[in-house]
N, C-alpha and C positions, 0 to 999 in steps of 0.2 A: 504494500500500500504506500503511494505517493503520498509527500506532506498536502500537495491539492487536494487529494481525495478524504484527507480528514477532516468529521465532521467540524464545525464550526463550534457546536456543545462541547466536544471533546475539548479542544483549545481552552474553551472558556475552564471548564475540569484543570487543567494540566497547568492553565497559568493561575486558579487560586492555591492547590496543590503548591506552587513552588512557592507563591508568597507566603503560607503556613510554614514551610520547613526553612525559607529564608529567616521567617521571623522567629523561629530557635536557635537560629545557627548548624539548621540539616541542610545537608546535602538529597535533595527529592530524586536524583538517581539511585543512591544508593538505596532510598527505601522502595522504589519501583524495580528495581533489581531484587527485592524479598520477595513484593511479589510475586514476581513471577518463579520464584526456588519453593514458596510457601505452597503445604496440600492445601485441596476443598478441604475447609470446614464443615465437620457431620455434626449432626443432635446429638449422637450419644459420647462425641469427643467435647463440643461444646458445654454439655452439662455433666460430663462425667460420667455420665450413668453408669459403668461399670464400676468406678469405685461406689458410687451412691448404692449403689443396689450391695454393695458386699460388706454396707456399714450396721450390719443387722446381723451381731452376735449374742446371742440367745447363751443366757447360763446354766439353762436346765432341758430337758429332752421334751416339755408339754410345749404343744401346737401355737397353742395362744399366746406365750410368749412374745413370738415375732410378732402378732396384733399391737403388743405393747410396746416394743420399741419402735417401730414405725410410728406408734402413734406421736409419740414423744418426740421424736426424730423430725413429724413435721410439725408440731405445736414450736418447736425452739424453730422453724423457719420461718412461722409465723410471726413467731416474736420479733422476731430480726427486722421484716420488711416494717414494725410497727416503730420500731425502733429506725430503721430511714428517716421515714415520717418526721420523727420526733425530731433527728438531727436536723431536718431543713426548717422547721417549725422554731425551732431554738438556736438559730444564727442568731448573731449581734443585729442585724437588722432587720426590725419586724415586717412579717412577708402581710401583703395587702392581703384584702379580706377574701378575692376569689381563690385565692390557693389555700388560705384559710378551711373555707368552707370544705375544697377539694381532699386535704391531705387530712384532716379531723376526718373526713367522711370515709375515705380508703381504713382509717385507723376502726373507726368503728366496723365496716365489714370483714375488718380482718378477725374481729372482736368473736363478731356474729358466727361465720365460721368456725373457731374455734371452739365456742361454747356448743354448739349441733355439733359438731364432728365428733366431742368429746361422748355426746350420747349413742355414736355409731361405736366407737369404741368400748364404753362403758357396758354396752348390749350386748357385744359383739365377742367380747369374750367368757368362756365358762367361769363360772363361780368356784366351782371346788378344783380346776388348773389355777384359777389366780393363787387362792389361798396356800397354794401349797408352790406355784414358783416364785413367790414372793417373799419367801423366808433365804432365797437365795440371791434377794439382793439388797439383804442390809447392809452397810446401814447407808445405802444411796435412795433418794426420797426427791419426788417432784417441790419439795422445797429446796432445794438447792439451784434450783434455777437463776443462775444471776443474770437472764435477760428480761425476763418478768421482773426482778428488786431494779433493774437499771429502767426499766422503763418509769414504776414507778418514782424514781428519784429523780427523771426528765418532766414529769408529768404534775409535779406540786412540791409545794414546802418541803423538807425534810420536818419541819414541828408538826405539820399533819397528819406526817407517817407516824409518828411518837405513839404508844401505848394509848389506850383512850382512859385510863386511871390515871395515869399521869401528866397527860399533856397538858394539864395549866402550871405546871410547874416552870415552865418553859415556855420564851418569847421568840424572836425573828431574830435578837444579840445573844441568844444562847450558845456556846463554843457546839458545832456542827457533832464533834468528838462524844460530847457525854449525851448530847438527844437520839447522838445513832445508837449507844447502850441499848435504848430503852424504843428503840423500832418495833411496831408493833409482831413484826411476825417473829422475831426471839421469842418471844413468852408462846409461842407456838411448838414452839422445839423444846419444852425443859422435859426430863423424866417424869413419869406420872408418879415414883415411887420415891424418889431423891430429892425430886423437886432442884437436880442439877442442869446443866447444858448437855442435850445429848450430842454425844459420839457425831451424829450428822449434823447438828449446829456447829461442833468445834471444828470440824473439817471443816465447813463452807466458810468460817470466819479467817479458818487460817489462811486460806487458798486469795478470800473474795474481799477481806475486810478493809485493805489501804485500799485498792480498786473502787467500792463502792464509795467510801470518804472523799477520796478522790473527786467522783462524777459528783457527788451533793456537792463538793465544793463548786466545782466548774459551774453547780447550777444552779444557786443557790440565789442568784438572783435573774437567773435565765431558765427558767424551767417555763413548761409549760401554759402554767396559773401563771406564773407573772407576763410572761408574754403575751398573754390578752390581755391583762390590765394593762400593758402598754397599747393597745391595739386604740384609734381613736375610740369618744365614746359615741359616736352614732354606729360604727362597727362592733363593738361590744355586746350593743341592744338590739344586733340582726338578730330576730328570732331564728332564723336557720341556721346559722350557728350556733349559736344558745342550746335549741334542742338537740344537734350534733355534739356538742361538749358535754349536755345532759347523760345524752345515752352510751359516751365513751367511759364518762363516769360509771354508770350503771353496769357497763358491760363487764369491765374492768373489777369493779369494786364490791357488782351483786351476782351479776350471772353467773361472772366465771368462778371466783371461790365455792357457788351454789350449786355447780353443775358439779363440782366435784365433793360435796357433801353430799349431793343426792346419791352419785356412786357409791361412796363411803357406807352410807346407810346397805344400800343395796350388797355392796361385797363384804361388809366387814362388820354387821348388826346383825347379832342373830338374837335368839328368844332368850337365851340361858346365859349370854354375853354380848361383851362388846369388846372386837378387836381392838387391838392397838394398829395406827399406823406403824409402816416399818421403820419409823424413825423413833420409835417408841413415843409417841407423843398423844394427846389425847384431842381428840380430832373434830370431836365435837363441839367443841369450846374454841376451838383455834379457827375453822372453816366458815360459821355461822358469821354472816355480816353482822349482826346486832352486838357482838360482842367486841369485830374490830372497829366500826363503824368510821372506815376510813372513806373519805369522801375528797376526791382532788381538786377538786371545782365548790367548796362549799357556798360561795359566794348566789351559785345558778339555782341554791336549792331553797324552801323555803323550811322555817321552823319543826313545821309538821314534818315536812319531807325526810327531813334529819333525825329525827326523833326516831320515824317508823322505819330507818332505813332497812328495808330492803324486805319487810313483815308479807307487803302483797305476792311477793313472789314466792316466798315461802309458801304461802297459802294456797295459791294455783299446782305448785309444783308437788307438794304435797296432800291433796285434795285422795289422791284414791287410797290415804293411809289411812285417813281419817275412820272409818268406823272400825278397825282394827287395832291401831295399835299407835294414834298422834299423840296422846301425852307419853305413852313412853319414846316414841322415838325421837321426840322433841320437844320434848319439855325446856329445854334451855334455848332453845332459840327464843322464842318470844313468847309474852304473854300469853301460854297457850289457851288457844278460844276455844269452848264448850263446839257441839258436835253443828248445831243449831248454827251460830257463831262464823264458823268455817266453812258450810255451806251456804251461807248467804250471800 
């Protein structure tokens, strides 16, 4: 092919091409020389698939097993892309209100997803295979997730994360160090019998604990609460943001700890006991929003809304326990309602 006979588009190609690698300091032959030594790019070279698919090693010989690392496998990919989000949402420069509405909205269906997927899993595998290959992986526990504790420490205060027994103890000047003691999900991990830190809280502190201090510091006046109160105040009172930030909250702070007490109940509640989580911790007390009553956005919600956090959903979600067995399987969630009460 003569220089004549190339197209005209081409040229336009090949001279912004040299001005990009002029304006590095590249040489645009050399990198059109890769090209053409570089293979096609395939899907399963592009995403790995063949390591992906061999990263599902199972510690005991039952089926279901691999249901459960998979599942987990993709909950921390979900976390990640929530966590993107979060990173562009919390630059030094507050991003205008359509990408706003956009990147809160992704963050919430990412929310949505995980909480339904969690019931495809939760269903999905046998009760008496969990019971029994789950003693084989103590003492690792879905609390140890430090992409779920980073999202939350992008997502609000570190004082709003604080224990809910404690947190008037503490202001906005409180040293970052003593309020992260006393984060609410530690008192989630102590022994039921000791009433010490268990074995998987002292791991994850050892492994995660300057990392997490760390990110509260970076964010401590850049998380995601404060960056809408920077946001103008006629963007602030866009109702469709509002109710986006609502149900991030909600997803975040009611669904998702509830989707995994409903499991709880269903794998680990029987008539004559009640399991322990594998982190030996008491699961009932820890999971139940009323007890953490952490809310990122408290500002979106009103009086009442705080109060009752998170009671209506209990309610729905628990509805076909009711004339069976609701004060015992939940008595400490909330004021438990007579039978009358909770069907109405």
């Amino acid at each position: 092919m003569s220089h004549k006979e190339i197209r005209p588009e081409l040229i336009k190609r090949l001279d912004k091409l040299e001005q990009k690698y002029e304006a590095m300091g590249q040489d645009m032959l050399s990198y059109l020389d890769g090209l053409l030594y570089s293979r096609y790019l395939t899907y399963w070279d592009y995403l790995e698939l063949d390591t992906l698919l061999s990263l599902q090693k199972p510690r005991t010989e039952f089926p279901d097993e691999e249901i459960f690392i998979v599942y987990h496998q993709v909950t921390e990919l979900y976390f990640k892309l929530i966590l993107l989000e979060l990173e562009h949402l919390c630059k030094p420069e507050v991003a205008p209100l359509p990408e706003w509405r956009r990147r809160v909205e992704r963050m919430v269906s990412y929310y949505r997803i995980l909480v339904q997927s969690f019931e495809v899993m939760a269903e999905g595998m046998d009760r008496k295979e969990f019971l029994k290959f789950r003693m084989a992986l103590l003492p690792a526990s879905g609390f140890q997730s430090v992409q779920f504790r980073s999202i939350e420490l992008m997502c609000t205060d570190l004082l709003l994360l604080v224990s809910a027994p404690v947190r008037g103890v503490y202001d906005d000047e409180s040293p970052l160090s003593e309020m992260f003691e006393h984060i609410y999900w530690k008192y989630g991990n102590i022994e039921l019998k000791s009433g010490k830190k268990t074995l998987t809280l002292r791991m994850f502190e050892e492994k995660y604990n300057q990392d997490l201090l760390e990110l509260a510091a970076h964010h401590r006046s850049r998380n995601l609460r404060r960056q809408f109160m920077r946001l103008p105040e006629a963007d602030q009172q866009d109702e469709h943001l509002r109710s986006l930030m609502r149900e991030l909250d909600l997803q975040a702070n009611v669904f998702w700890p509830l989707s995994h007490y409903k499991s709880a109940v269903r794998y680990l509640n029987r008539d004559e006991e009640v399991i322990a989580a594998t982190g030996g911790t008491n699961w009932q007390k820890y999971l139940p929003p009323k007890f953490q009553r952490v809310q990122f956005f408290p500002q979106l919600w009103s009086e009442q809304d705080q109060k009752e956090w998170g009671k209506s959903w209990v309610l729905q979600v628990f509805k076909e326990q009711i004339e069976d067995n609701w004060r015992k399987v939940t008595p400490e969630i909330i004021a438990a309602p007579t039978k009358e009460e909770a069907k109405a």
